[in-house]
C-alpha positions in Angstrom: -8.2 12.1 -9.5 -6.7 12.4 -6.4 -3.2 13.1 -5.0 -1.3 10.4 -3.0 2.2 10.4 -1.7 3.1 7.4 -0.1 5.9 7.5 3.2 7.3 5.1 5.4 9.7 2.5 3.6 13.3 1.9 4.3 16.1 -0.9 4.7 14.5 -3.9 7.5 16.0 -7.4 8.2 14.0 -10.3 7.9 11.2 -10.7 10.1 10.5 -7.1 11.1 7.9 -4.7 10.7 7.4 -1.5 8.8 4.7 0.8 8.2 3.6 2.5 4.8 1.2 5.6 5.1 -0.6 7.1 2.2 -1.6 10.4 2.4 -4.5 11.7 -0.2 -5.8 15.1 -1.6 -9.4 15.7 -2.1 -12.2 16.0 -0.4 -13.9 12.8 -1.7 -10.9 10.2 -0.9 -13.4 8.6 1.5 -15.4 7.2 -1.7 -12.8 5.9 -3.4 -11.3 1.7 -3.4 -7.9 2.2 -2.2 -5.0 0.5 -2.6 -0.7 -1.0 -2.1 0.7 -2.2 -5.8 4.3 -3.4 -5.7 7.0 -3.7 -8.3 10.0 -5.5 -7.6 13.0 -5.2 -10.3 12.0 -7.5 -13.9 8.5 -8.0 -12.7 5.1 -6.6 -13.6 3.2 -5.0 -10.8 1.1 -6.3 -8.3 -1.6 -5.9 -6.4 -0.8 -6.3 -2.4 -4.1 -5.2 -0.6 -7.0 -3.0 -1.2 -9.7 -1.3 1.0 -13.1 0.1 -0.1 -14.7 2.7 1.0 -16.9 0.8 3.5 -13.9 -1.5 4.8 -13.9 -4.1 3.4 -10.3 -5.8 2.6 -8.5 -8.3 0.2 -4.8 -9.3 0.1 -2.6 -11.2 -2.1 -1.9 -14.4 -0.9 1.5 -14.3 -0.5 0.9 -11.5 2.4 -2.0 -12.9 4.0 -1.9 -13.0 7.3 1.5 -11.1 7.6 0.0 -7.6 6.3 -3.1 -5.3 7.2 -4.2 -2.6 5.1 -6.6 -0.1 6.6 -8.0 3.5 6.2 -8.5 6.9 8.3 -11.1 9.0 6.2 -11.1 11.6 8.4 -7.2 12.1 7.9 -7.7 10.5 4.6 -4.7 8.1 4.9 -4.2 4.7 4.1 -2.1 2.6 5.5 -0.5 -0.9 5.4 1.2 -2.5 8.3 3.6 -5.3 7.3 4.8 -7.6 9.6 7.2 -10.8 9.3 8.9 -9.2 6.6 10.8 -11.7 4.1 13.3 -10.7 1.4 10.7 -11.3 -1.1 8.6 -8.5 0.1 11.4 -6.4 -1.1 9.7 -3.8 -4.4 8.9 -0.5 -4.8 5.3 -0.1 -2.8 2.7 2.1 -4.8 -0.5 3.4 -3.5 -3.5 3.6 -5.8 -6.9 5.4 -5.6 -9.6 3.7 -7.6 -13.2 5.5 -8.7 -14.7 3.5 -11.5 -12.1 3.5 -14.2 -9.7 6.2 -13.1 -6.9 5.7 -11.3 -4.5 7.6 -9.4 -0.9 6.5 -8.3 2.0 8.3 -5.5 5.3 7.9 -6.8 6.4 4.8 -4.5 8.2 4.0 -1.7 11.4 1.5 -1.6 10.7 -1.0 1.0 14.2 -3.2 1.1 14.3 -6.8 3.4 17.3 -8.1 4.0 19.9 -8.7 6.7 
């Protein structure tokens, strides 16, 4: 397992932009799928993006086009840039690291859209 804690949520209005950085432990992150989860209140968790090791992306389809997930080995980050914010976007964000059937979770970051 590795060690994540997620930064970089806050209050925006509709149609704005945020930033959410994951920052990992370990020496191996770079082998790992990783990955944004969200939770908003009375509803299960979902998936948002995820990133393998070698780049390649998927995205729900209710962000498509609107959010981009991407990774910095080297600092072993992830990140997801979310762009044209709606009110429904509003959860807590989770990041995940993935190696076959272990997973490791941060402890979430609010991300709130409104005006």
């Amino acid at each position: 397992q590795v060690g994540l804690v997620e930064s970089g949520g806050g209050l925006v209005q509709p149609g704005g932009s945020l930033r959410l950085s994951c920052a990992a432990s370990g020496s191996i992150f770079r082998i790992y799928v990783a990955g944004w989860y969200r939770q908003a209140p009375g509803k299960q968790r979902e998936l948002v993006a995820a990133i393998t090791s070698g780049g390649s992306t998927n995205y729900a389809d209710s962000v498509k086009g609107r959010f981009t997930i991407s990774r910095d080995n080297g600092l072993k980050t992830v990140y997801l840039q979310m762009d044209s914010l709606k009110p429904e976007d509003t959860a807590v964000y989770y990041c995940n690291a993935r190696l076959g059937g272990s997973d490791s979770w941060g402890q979430g970051t609010q991300v709130t859209v409104s005006s």
